[in-house]
DRENKEPA-261330 format. One record per residue (C-alpha): residue in three letters; x, y, z. Coordinates in Angstrom, 2 decimals. Layout:
<recs>
[rec 'Ala'; [X; Y; Z]],
...
</recs>
This chain:
<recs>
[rec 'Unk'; [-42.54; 100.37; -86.08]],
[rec 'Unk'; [-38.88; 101.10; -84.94]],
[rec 'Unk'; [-36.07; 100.70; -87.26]],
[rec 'Unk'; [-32.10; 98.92; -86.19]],
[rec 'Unk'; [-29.79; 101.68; -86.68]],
[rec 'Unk'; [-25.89; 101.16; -86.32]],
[rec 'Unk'; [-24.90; 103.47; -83.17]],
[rec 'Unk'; [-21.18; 102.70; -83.53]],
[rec 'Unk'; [-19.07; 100.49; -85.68]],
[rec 'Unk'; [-15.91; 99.41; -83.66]],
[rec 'Unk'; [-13.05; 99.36; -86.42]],
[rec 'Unk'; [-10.24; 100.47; -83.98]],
[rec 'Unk'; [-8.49; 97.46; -81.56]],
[rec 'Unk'; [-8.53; 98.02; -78.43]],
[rec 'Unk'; [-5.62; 96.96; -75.94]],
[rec 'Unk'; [-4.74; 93.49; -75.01]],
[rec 'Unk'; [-5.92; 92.28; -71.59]],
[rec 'Unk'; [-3.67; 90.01; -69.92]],
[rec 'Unk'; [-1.63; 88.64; -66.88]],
[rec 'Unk'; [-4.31; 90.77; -64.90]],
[rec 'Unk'; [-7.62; 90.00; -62.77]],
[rec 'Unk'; [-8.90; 93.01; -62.84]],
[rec 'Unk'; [-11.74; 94.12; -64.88]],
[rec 'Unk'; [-11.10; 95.88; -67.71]],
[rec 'Unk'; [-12.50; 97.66; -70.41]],
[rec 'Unk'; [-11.61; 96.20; -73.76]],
[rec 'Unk'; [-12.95; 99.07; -75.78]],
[rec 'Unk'; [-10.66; 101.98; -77.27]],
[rec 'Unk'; [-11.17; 104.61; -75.64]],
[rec 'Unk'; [-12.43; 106.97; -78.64]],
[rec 'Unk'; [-14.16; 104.00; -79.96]],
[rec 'Unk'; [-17.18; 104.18; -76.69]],
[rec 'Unk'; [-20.41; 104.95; -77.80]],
[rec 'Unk'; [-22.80; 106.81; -76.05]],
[rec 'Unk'; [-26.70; 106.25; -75.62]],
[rec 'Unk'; [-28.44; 109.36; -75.55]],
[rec 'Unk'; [-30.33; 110.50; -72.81]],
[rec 'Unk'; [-33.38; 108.39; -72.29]],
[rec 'Unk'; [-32.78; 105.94; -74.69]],
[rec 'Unk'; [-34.04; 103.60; -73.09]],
[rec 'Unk'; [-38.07; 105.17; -73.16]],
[rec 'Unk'; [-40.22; 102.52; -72.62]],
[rec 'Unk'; [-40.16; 98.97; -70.76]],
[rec 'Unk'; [-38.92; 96.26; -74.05]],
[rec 'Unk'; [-36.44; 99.16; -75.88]],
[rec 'Unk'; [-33.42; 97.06; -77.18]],
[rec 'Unk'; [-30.17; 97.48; -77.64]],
[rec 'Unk'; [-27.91; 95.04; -79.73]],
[rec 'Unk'; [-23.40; 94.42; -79.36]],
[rec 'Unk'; [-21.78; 92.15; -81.32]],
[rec 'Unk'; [-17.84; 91.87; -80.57]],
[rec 'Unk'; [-15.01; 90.09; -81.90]],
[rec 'Unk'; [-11.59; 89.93; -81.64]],
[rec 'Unk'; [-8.66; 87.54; -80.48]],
[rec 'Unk'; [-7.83; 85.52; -77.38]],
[rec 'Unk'; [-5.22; 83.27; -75.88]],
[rec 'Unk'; [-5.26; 80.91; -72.47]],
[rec 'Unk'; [-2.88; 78.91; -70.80]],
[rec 'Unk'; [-3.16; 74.88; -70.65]],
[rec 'Unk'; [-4.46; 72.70; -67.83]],
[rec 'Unk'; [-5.95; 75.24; -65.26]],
[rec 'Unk'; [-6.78; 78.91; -67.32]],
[rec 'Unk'; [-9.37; 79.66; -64.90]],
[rec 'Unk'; [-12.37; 81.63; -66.28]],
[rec 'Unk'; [-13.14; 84.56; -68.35]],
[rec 'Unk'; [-16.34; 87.04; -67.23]],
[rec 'Unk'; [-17.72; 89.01; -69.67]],
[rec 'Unk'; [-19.80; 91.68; -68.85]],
[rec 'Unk'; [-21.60; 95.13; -70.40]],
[rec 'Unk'; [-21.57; 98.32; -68.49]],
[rec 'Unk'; [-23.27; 101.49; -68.48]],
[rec 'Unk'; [-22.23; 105.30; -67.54]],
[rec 'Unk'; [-18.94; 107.65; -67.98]],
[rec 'Unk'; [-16.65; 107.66; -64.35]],
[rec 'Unk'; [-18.16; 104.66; -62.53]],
[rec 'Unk'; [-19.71; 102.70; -65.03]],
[rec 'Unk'; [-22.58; 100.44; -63.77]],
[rec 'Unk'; [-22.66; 96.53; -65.03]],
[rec 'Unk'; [-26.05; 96.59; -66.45]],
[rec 'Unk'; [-25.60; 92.88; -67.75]],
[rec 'Unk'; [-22.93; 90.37; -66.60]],
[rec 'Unk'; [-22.17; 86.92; -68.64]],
[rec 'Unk'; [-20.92; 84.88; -66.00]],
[rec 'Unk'; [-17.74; 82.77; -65.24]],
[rec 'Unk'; [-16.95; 81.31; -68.74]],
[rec 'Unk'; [-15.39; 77.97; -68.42]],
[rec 'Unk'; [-11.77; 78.01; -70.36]],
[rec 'Unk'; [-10.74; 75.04; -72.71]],
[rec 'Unk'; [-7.87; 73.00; -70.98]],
[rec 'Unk'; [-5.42; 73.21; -73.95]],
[rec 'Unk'; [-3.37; 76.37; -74.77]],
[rec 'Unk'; [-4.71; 78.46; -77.41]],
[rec 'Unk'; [-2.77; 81.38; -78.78]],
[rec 'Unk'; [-4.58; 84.01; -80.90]],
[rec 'Unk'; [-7.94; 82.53; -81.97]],
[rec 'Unk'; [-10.90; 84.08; -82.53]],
[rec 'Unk'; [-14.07; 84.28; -80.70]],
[rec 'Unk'; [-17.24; 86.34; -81.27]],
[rec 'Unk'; [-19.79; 87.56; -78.65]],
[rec 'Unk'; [-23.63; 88.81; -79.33]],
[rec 'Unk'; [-25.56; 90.04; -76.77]],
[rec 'Unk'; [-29.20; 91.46; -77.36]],
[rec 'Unk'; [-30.61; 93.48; -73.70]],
[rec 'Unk'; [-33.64; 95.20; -73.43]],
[rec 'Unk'; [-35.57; 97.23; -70.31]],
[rec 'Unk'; [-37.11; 95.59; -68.11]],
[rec 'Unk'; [-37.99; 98.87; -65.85]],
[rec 'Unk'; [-36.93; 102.56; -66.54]],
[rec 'Unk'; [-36.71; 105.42; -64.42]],
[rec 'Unk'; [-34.28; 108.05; -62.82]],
[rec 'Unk'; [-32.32; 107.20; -60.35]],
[rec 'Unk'; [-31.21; 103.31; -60.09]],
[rec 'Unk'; [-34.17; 102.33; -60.83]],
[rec 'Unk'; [-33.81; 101.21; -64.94]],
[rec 'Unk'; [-32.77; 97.73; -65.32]],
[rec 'Unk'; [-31.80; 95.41; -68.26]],
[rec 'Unk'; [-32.29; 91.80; -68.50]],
[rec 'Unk'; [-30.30; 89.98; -71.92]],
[rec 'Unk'; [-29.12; 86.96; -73.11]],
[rec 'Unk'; [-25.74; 86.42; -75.19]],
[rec 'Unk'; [-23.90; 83.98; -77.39]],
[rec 'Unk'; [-20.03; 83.59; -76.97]],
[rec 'Unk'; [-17.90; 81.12; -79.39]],
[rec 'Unk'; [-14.48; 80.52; -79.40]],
[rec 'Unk'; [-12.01; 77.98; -79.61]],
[rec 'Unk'; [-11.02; 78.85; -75.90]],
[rec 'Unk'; [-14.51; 77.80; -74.76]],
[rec 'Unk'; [-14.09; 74.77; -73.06]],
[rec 'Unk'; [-14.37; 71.27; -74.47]],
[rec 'Unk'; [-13.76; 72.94; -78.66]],
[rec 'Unk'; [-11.72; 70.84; -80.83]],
[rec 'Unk'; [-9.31; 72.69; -83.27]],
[rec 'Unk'; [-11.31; 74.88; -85.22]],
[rec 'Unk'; [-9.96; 72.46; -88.48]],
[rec 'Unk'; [-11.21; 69.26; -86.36]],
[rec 'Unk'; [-14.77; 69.96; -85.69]],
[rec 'Unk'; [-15.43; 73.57; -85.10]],
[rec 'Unk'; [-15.83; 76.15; -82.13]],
[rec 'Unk'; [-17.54; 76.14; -78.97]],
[rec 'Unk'; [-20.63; 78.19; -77.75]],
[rec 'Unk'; [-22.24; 79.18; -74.84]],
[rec 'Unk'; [-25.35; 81.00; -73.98]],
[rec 'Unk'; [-24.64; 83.97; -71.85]],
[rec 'Unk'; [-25.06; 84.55; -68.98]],
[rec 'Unk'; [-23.56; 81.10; -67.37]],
[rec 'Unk'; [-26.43; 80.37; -64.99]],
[rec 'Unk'; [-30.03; 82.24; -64.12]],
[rec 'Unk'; [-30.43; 85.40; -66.80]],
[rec 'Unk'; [-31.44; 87.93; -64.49]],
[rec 'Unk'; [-31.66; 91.95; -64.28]],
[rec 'Unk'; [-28.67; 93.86; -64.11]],
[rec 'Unk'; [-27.34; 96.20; -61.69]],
[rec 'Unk'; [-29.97; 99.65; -61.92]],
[rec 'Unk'; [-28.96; 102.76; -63.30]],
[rec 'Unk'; [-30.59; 106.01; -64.72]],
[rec 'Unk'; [-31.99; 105.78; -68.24]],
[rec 'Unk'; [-32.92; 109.32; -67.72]],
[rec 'Unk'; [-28.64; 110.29; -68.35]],
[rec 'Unk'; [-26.62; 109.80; -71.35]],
[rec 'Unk'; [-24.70; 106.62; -70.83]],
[rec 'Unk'; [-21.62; 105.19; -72.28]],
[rec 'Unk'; [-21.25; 101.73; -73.34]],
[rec 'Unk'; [-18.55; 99.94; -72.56]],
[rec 'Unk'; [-17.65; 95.62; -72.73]],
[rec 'Unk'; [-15.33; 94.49; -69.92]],
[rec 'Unk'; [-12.99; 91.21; -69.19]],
[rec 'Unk'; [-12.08; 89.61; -66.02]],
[rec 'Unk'; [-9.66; 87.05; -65.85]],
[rec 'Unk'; [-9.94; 84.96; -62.97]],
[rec 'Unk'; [-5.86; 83.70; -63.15]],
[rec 'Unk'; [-3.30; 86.41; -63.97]],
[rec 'Unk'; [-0.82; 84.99; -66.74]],
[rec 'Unk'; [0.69; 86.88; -69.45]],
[rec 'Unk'; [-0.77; 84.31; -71.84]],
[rec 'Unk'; [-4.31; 84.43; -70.62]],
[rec 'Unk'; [-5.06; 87.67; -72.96]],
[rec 'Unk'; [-7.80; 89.09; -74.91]],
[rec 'Unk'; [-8.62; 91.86; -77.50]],
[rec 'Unk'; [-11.29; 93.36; -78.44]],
[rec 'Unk'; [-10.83; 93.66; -82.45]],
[rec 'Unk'; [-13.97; 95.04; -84.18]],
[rec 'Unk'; [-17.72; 94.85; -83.91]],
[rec 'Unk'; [-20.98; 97.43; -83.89]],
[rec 'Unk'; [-23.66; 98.28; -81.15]],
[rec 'Unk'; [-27.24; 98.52; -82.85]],
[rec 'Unk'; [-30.32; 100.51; -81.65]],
[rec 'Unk'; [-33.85; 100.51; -82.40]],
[rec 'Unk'; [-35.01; 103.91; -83.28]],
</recs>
């Protein structure tokens, strides 16, 4: 029977994305865990982030916000995207939102050949359609926005680094998001 074990706790904030459409990582740099080499062993292994932080976006038109997870050190591979995520049409400025993401292997393998398949939960205020967190709560969505399917292959064979990125799909210095604690859990 395996047992969860906490890889990494993330205590340290990482840097504020905004006024940018590129993707970014939102993790501090000496806060990036690393899964050993071959981690991922067998065909159903798991692997577990939860993430929280803050986030602002502009009124009317903010556009979209893509979450995604990637693997790997200088070209990091996006082993599970979340899909365009729908922004609520009135300005928010600093609320919270909380993302939890649970992938597992689907093949494994050297090479490209190891693939993960997942399913998240993201919940904010900015999401969409949420009333004011005092006037009936937060939004959620299931991740990813669409068909879950198998990420982008990579080697589960290497030691990989884990890393969650942001896209912005309209640059504006008040679409912004930090990344502000959270843990990645392994079954061991």
């Amino acid at each position: 029977m395996e047992a969860r074990f906490t890889l990494i706790d993330i205590g340290e904030a990482g840097t504020a994305l905004a006024n940018s459409t590129t993707a970014t990582s939102l993790m501090s740099t000496g806060r990036t865990p690393t899964l050993p080499s071959n981690y991922f062993d067998k065909i159903g292994k798991r692997i577990q982030i939860e993430a929280w932080g803050r986030m602002s976006n502009i009124v009317t038109t903010p556009g979209t916000l893509t979450l995604d997870i990637r693997l790997g050190t200088s070209s990091p591979i996006v082993v599970w995207n979340g899909g365009a995520i729908s922004l609520n049409t009135t300005a928010k400025t600093n609320v919270p939102w909380h993302l939890s993401v649970d992938l597992q292997s689907t093949a494994i393998g050297a090479s490209a050949t190891a693939t993960l398949i997942g399913l998240g939960k993201f919940q904010s205020e900015s999401v969409i359609g949420s009333p004011a967190n005092t006037a009936g709560g937060n939004g959620a969505l299931l991740l990813p926005v669409g068909n879950p399917a198998n990420g982008t292959g990579f080697s589960s064979e290497d030691a990989l680094q884990l890393r969650l990125y942001a896209t912005w799909s309209i640059a504006n210095a008040s679409n912004s998001i930090q990344l502000v604690g959270g843990h990645v859990a392994v079954w061991l």
